[in-house]
Every structure is written in C-alpha cells, then in structure tokens.
N, C-alpha and C positions, 0 to 999 in steps of 0.2 A: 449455323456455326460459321463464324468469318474464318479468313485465311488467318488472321492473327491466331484463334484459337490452335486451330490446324497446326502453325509453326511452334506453339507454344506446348503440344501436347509431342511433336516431333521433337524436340528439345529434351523435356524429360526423357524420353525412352532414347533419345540418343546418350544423354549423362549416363542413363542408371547400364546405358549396354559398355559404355565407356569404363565406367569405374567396376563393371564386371571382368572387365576385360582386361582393364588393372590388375584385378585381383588373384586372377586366374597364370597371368603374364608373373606374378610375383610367386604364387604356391610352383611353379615351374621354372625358375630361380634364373629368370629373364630379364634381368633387371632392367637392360639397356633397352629394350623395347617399353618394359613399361615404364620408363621415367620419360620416351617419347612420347605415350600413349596421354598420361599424366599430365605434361608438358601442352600439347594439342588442347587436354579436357580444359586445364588451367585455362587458355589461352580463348577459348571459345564461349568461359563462365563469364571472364573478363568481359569479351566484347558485349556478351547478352546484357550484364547488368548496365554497363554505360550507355548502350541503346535503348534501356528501361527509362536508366534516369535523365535523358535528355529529351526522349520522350515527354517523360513526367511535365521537363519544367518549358519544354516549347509548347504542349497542347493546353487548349483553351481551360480555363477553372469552370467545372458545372457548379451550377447555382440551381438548388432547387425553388422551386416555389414551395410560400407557405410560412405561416406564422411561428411555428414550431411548439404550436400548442400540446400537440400527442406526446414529445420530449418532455415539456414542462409537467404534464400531467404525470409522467413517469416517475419522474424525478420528486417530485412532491408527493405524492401518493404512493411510489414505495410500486416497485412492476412485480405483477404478479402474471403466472404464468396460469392459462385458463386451457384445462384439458378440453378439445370437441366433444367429447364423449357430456361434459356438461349442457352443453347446450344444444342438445337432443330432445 
C-alpha cells in the first residue's frame, strides 16, 4: 500500500465522519456550527479534487504494450463470461 492509498483511504473516513458530524450538528439544531463544519467539508472536497485533476493532466500518459488483439476478439465475437468451475 503507498502513502497515496493511505491518504486516500484517510480522506474518505474523514468526509464520511465530517458529514456525520454534520448531521448530528443539525438533529441538535446547531446550525452555526454545522454550516462551519459543512463549509471546512466543502472546502477540503474542493481542494482534493483540483489536486486529482492536476495531477491527472501533469503525470505522464501510460501506454500499454500490445496489439490489442484480446479487445478485438471481444468485440467481434461477442464476451462471454466463462465460469472456473468449467474448466475443471
């Protein structure tokens, strides 16, 4: 597991404990807190996704190797889904 995973897996559990917290800040008729809490959460989704998508368009394009024969065979022949249990 890289640190990317690591921050990415910190991330979720910090939204989903965020907009818990939200939720909880609201049935307790907290407003001012949670439209701080809310405001932070906004603010944090924001910067994640613009560091995804600059990410995206700075890191290098992967090029697989390969003719792309397994695709064509796919696509022409129609994918068929082959249980293991068959080829026992």
């Amino acid at each position: 597991m890289s640190p990317f995973d690591l921050l990415a897996i910190v991330s979720v559990l910090a939204t989903v404990g965020a907009l818990v917290r939200v939720g909880y800040l609201l049935i307790r008729k907290r407003t001012a807190a949670a439209r701080k809490t809310a405001t932070m959460l906004a603010t944090f989704v924001a910067i994640y996704a613009i560091t995804l998508i600059v990410v995206s368009l700075v890191s290098p394009k992967k090029v697989l190797d390969g003719d792309g024969s397994v695709f064509r065979r796919m696509v022409h022949h129609g994918h068929q889904r082959v249980s293991a249990a068959k080829h026992r």
